[in-house]
N, C-alpha and C positions, 0 to 999 in steps of 0.2 A: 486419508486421515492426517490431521495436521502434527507435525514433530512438539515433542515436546519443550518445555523450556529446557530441561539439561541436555537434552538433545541438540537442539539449537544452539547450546553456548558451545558446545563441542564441536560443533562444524566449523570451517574454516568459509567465514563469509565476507565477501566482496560488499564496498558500501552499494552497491546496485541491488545487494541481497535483502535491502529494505524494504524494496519492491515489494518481495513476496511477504516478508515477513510482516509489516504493519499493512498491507492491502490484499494480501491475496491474491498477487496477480499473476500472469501467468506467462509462459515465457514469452510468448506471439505481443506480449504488452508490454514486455521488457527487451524487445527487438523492435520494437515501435520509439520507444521509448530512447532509445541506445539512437537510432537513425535521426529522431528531430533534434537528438543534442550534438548531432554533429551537422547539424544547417542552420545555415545562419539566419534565413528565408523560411517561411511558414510553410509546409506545406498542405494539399487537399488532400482527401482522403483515398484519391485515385491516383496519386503521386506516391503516398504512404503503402497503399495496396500494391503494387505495380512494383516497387522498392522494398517492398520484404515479401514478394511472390507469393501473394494471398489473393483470393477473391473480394472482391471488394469489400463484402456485407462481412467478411471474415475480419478484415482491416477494422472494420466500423464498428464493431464490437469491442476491439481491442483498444481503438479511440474513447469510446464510451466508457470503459471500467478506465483508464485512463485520467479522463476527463472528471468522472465521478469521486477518483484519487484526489485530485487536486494537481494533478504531476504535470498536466498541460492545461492551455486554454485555447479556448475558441473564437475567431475571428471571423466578422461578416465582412466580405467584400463584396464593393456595389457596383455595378457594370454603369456605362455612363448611360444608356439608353433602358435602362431599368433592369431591374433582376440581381440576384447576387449570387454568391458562394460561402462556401467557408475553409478556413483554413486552420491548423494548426498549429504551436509550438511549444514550447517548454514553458514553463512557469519561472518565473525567479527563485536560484536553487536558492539562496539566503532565508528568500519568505517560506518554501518548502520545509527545508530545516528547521525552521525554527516553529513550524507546524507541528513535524514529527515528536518536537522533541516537546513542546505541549501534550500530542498525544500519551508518550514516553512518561510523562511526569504524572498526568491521569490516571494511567493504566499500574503506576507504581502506587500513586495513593489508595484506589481500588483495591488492588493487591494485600498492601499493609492493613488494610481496613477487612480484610476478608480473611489474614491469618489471625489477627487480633479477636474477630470472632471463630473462631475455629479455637483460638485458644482458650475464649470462655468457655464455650461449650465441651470442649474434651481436656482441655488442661487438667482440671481438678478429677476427673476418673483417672486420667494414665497415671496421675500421682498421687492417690489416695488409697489404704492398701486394701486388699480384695476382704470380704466378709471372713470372719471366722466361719468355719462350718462345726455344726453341734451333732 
């Protein structure tokens, strides 16, 4: 179950902890993640697998939620006599940021937009006074 927001402000969290918190993601993705920001070279996902001791398809999952983030991107490379691959790497953290914090800004107007009717709806009961009874 997911913590809540006073829950959340009360924790002591790492900027890596936006990971989980605006994706969901999970630690095997934030060990993925932590590994291609320390290479400077893209890597496959059998280099990725191999380097945080996973099965491959378990790697590739981890790539895929990942990638579905926006947190990395995907690279074709092409063999000279036909066929490719792919690789991996980080995304530009500047462009990343400044995603989040679109997200960030959304999810606050959302928000204000959803106490504001919360307020219509229950404000004038919690302060209007109870019936007389006869």
């Amino acid at each position: 179950m997911a913590d809540s927001m006073n829950e959340m402000l009360r924790k002591d969290m790492a900027c890596e902890g936006l990971l989980e918190c605006f994706h969901d993601l999970k630690a095997l993705d934030r060990e993925i993640f932590q590994l291609l920001s320390e290479r400077r070279e893209p890597l496959t996902v059998d280099e990725i697998a191999e380097r945080v001791d996973r099965e491959r398809s378990t790697a590739y999952r981890g790539i895929q939620r990942l990638l579905q983030a926006g947190f990395i991107q995907k690279e074709q490379v092409n063999y000279d006599h036909g066929g490719y691959y792919h690789v991996y790497r980080l995304r530009d953290a500047d462009e990343v940021a400044r995603e989040m914090q679109r997200t960030l800004n959304d999810w606050y107007a959302k928000m204000g937009q959803l106490i504001g009717e919360f307020e219509e709806k229950y404000g004038e009961d919690l302060h209007s006074p109870a019936p007389a009874e006869s």
